[in-house]
C-alpha positions as CSV (number, residue, x, y, z in Angstrom):
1,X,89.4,129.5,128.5
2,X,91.8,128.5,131.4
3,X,94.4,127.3,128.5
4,X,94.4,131.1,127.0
5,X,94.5,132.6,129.8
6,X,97.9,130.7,131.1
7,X,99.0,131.4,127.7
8,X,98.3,134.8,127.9
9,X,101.0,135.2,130.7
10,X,103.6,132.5,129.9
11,X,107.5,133.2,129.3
12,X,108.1,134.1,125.6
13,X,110.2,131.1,124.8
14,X,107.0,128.9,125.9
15,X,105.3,131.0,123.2
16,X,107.7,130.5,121.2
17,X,108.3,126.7,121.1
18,X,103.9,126.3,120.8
19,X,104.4,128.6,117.6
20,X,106.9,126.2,116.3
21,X,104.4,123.5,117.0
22,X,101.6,125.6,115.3
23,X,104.0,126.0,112.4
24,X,104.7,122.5,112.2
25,X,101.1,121.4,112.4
26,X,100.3,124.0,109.7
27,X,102.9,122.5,107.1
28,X,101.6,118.6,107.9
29,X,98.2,119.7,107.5
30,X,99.5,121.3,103.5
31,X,101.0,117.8,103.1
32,X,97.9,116.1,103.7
33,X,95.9,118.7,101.6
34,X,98.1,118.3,98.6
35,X,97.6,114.8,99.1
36,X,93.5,115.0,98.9
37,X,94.2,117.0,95.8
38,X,96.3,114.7,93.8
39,X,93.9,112.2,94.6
40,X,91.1,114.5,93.5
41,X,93.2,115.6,90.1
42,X,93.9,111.4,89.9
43,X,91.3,109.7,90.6
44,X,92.7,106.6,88.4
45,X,96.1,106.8,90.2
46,X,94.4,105.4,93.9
47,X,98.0,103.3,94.7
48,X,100.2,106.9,94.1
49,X,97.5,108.5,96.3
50,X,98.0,106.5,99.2
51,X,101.5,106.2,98.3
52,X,101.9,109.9,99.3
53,X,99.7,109.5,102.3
54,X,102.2,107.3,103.4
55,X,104.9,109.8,102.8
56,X,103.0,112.4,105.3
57,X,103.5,109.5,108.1
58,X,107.4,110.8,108.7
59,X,107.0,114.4,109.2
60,X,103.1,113.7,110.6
61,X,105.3,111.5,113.2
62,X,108.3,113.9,113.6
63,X,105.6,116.9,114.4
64,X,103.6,115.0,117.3
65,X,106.7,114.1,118.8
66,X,108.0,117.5,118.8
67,X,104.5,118.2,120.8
68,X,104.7,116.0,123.2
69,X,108.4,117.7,124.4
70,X,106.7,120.9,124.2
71,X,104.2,119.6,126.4
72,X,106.3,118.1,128.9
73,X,108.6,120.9,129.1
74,X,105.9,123.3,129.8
75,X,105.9,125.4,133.1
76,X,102.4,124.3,133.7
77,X,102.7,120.6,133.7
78,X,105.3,120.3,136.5
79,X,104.3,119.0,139.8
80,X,101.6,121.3,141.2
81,X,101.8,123.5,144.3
82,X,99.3,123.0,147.2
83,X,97.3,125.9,146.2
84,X,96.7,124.5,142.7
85,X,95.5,121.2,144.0
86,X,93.2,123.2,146.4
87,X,91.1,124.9,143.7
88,X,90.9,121.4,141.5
89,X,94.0,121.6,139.4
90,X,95.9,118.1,140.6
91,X,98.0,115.6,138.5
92,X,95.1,114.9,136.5
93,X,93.9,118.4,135.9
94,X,97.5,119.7,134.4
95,X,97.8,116.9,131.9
96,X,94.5,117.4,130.0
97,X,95.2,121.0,130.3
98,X,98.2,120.9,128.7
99,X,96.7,118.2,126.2
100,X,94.0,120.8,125.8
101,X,96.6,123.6,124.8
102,X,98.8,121.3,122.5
103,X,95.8,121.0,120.4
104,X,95.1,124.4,120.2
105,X,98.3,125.0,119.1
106,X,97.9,122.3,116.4
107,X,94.6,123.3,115.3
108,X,95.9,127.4,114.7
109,X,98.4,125.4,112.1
110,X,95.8,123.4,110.6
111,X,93.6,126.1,109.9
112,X,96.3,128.1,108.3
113,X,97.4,125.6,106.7
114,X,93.5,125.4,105.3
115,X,93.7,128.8,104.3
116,X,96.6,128.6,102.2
117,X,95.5,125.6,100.5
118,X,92.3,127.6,99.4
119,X,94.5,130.2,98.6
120,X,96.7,128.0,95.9
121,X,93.6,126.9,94.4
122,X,91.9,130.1,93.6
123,X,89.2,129.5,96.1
124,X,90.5,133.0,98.1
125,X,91.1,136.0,95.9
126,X,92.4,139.0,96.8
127,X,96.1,137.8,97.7
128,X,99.7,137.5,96.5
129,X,99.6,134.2,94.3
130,X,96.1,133.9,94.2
131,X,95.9,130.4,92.3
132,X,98.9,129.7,91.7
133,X,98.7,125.8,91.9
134,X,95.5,125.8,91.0
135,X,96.0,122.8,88.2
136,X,97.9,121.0,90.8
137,X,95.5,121.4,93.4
138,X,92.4,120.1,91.5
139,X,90.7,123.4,91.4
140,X,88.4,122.8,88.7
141,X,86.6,120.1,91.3
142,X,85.1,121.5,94.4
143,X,86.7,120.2,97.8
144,X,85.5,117.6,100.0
145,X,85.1,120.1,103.2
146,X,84.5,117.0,105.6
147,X,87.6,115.2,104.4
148,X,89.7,118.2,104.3
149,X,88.3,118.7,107.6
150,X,89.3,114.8,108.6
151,X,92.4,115.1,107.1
152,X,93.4,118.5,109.4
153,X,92.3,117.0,112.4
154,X,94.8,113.9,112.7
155,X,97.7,116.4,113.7
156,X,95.7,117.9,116.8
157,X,94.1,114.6,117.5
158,X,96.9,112.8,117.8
159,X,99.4,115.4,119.7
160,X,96.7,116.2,122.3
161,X,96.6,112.2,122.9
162,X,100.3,111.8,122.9
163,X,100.5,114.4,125.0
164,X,97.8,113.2,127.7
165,X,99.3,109.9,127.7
166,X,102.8,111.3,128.2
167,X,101.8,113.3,131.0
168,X,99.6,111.0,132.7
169,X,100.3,110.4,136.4
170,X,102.0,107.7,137.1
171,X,102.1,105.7,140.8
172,X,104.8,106.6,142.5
173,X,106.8,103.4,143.4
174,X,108.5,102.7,146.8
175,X,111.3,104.6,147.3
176,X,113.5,101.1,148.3
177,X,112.6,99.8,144.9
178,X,114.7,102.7,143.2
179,X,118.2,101.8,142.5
180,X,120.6,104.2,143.9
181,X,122.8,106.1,141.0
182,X,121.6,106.8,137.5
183,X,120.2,103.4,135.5
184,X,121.3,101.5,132.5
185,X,118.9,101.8,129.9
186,X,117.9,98.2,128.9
187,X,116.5,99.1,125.6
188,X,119.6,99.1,123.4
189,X,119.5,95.7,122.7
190,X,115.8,95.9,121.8
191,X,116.8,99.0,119.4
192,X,119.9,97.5,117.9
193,X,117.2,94.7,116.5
194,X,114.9,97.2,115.5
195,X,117.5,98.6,113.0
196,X,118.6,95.4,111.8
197,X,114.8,94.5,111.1
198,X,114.4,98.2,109.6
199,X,117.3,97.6,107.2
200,X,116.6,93.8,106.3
201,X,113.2,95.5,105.3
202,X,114.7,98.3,103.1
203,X,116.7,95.3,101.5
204,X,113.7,93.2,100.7
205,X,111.7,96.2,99.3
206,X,114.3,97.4,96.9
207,X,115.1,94.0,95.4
208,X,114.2,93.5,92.0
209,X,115.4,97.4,90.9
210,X,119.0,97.1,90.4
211,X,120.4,100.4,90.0
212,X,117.5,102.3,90.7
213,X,117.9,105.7,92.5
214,X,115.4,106.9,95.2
215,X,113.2,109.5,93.2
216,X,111.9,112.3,94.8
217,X,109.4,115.1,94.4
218,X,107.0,115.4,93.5
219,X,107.8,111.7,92.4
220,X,107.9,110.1,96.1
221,X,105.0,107.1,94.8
222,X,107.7,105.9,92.8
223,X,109.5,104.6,96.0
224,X,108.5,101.3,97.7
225,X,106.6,101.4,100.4
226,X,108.4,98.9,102.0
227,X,111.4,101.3,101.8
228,X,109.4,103.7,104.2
229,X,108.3,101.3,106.5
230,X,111.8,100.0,106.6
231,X,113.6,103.6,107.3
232,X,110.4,103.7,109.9
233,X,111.9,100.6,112.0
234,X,115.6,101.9,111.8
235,X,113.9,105.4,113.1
236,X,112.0,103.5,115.6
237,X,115.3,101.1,116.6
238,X,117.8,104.1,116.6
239,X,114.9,106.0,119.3
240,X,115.4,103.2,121.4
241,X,118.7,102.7,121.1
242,X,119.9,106.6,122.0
243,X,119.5,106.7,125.6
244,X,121.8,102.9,125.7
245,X,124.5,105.1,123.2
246,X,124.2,108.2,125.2
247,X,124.9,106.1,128.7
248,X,128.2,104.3,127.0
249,X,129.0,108.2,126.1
250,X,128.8,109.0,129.9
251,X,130.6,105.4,130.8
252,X,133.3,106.3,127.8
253,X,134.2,109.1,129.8
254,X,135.0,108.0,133.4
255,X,137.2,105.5,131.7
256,X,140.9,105.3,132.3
257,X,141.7,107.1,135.4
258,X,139.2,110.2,135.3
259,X,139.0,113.8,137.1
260,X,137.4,115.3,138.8
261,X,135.8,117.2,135.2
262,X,135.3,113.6,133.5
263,X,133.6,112.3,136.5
264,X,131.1,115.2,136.3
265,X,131.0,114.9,132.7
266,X,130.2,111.2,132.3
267,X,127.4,111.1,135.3
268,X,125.3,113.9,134.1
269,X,125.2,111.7,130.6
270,X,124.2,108.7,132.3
271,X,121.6,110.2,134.8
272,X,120.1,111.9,131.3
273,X,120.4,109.0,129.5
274,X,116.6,108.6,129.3
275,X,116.3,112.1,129.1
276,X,118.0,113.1,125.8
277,X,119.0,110.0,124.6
278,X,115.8,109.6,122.8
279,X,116.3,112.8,120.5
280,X,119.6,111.7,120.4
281,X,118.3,109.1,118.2
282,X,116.0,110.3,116.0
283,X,118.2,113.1,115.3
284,X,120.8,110.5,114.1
285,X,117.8,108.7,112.0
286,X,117.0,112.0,110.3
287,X,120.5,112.7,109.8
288,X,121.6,109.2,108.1
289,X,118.2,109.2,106.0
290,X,119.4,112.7,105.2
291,X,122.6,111.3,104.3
292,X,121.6,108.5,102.4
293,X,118.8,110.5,100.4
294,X,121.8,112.9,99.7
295,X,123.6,110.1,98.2
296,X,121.1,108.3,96.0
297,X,120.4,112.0,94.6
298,X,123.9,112.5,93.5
299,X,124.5,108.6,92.3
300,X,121.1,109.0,90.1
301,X,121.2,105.5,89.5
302,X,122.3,105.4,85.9
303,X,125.4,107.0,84.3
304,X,122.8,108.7,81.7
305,X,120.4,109.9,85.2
306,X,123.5,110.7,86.9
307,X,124.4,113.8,84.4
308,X,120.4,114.8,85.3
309,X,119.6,113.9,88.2
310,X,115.9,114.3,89.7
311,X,115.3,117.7,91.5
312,X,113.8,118.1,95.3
313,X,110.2,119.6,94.6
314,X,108.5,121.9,97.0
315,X,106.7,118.8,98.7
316,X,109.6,117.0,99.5
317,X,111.5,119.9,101.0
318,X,109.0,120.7,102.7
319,X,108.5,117.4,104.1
320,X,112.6,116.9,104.8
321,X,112.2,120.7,106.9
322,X,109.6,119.7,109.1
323,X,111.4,116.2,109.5
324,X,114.8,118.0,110.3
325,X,113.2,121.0,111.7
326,X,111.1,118.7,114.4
327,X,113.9,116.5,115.3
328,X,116.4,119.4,116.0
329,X,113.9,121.1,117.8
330,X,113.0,118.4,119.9
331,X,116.5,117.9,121.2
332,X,116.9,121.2,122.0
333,X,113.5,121.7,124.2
334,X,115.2,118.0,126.1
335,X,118.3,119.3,126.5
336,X,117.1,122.7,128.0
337,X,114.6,120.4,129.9
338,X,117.6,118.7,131.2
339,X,119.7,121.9,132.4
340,X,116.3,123.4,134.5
341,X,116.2,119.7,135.8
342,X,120.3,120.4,137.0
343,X,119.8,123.8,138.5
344,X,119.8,122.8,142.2
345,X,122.8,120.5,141.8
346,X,124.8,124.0,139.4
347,X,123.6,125.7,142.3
348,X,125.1,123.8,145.0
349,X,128.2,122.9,143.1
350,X,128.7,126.8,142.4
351,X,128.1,127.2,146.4
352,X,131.0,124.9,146.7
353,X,133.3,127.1,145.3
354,X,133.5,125.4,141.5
355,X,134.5,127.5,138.8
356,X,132.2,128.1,136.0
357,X,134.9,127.3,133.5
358,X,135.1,123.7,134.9
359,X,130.7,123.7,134.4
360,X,131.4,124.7,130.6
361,X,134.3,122.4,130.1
362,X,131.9,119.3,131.3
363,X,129.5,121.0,129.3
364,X,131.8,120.5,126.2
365,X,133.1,116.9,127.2
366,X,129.7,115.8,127.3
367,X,129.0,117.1,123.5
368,X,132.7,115.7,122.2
369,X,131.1,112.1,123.4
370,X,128.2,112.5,122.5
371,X,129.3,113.4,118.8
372,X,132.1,110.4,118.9
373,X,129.6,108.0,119.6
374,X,126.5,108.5,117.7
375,X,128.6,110.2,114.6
376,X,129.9,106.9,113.2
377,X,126.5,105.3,114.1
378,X,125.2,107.9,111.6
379,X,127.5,107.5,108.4
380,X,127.0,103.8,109.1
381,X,123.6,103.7,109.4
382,X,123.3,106.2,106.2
383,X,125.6,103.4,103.8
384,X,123.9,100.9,104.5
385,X,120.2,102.5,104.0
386,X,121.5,103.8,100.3
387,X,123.4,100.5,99.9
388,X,120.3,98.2,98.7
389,X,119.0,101.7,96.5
390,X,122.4,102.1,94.4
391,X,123.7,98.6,93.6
């Protein structure tokens, strides 16, 4: 009840980013639906079944993480004021609250998500498109309700944990033991062998089809699995890897005899290295796998597939949106994190007499950088994922 009730009076664009999250939910919980009823449709077909259970891991993965930002950048999980702590509402208290309302959010998506998926089937008359799937759904057989039901619950599940163990509180170390000055990420090294691994998988996978392009939709159990777990490390090695790339942004730069503008520039990138330079990466993931997918659709594979090659189904585009739509979404709710984190020092800087115009031209130094660095990460990254797919 607490959890409505804060929502109740939250700012709009907190409303908004947990309806995005709802949304999101909503379109992992269709995946996984569709999934049960190809399964049910195919019962003979158990390896294409899991198959595309496997292919609900990326945008499963791209939707809890989008929760978890939502969650941290929420109002309500911020250090709590004396008079919060007095009526019970500590450290402790916030992060299972705001655990309590990601999942909330995540269930409203699942159980339209539900809805709709009855609806396709025929189950639910009375609407627009009432059965319109209904030979693709399976809905001659009657629906397992307790493993739809499982199914549905995996998104809330896993975002409400995500988000507890994000927001759990953490010890406070002694302030001596903090180095003075914004850190250098150590984990670049650890995510540039992540994407080596990731792509040395991809490689191993896709050995023994010469030529063959990646198909997709409604055709995604065609792919190797090991392909997707091999896209998984690079994701995985590039996440790592951002906020190391987004610090050599800020170190690029202050190099060469910088101003006063550069100076500012390059140390708000490396203080927010950790910050954003996580959905940094996975934005330059999706975008390379985007890249990459773009390419094996338009080789085909074949001269003769080339002239025809195999269209993007509903499923997959909708898989690809929530994909894109999380990791974009993510970096924004960061990055805005970020600039609340930067008021005091705008403030003081604006007390000082700076000019906005130098603010926004930092502003656009930082994104120039950013963009040099991690752009030819991206097409590199993208050729050599298709490369193994297309030769």
């Amino acid at each position: 009840m607490l959890a409505l009730r804060l929502a109740r009076g939250t700012h709009p664009l907190v409303l908004l980013r947990r309806l995005l999250v709802a949304a999101a939910s909503g379109g992992v919980g269709f995946l996984l639906l569709c999934t049960l009823g190809y399964a049910m449709g195919h019962p003979e077909q158990s390896a294409a079944s899991v198959r595309r259970l496997l292919w609900c891991l990326p945008p499963l993965a791209a939707t809890v993480y989008f929760a978890v930002a939502v969650a941290r950048a929420d109002p309500s999980t911020k250090p709590p004021r004396a008079g919060l702590s007095a009526v019970g509402l500590g450290p402790v208290r916030l992060a299972a609250l705001a655990a309590v309302s990601t999942a909330l959010s995540c269930t409203l998506g699942s159980a339209l998500a539900l809805l709709f998926f009855l609806h396709l089937r025929g189950d639910l008359s009375g609407l627009p498109f009432d059965g319109a799937q209904a030979e693709l759904l399976a809905a001659g057989q009657p629906l397992p309700l307790a493993a739809a039901l499982t199914l549905l619950s995996v998104v809330p599940v896993a975002a409400a944990a995500a988000s507890a163990l994000a927001l759990r509180p953490r010890t406070p170390k002694h302030p001596d033991d903090q180095p003075s000055g914004p850190l250098a990420p150590t984990s670049l090294p650890w995510g540039v062998a992540l994407v080596a691994v990731g792509l040395a998988v991809e490689t191993y996978a896709s050995r023994g089809t010469p030529g063959a392009a990646l198909s997709l939709p409604g055709r995604l159990d065609a792919v190797p699995a090991g392909v997707l777990a091999g896209w998984a490390l690079t994701a995985l090695g590039l996440a790592l890897a951002g906020p190391g790339l987004t610090y050599l942004s800020g170190r690029m730069l202050q190099a060469v005899r910088p101003g006063a503008v550069r100076l500012l520039a390059g140390r708000v990138l490396m203080a927010e290295a950790r910050r954003i330079g996580r959905p940094l990466g996975v934005v330059c993931a999706v975008a390379s796998a985007a890249i990459a997918a773009a390419t094996l659709h338009g080789a085909g594979g074949s001269p003769a597939s080339a002239l025809t090659p195999p269209p993007f189904g509903p499923l997959t585009g909708l898989g690809a949106a929530l994909v894109m739509g999380c990791a974009v979404a993510t970096l924004l709710t960061a990055a805005l994190e970020a600039k609340q984190s930067r008021t005091a020092t705008t403030e003081a800087l604006a007390g000082l007499g700076t000019p906005a115009q130098t603010l926004r031209t930092a502003a656009a130094l930082r994104a120039a950088a950013v963009l040099t660095v991690f752009t030819p990460v991206t097409i590199a990254l993208a050729a050599l994922a298709a490369f193994p797919l297309t030769t």
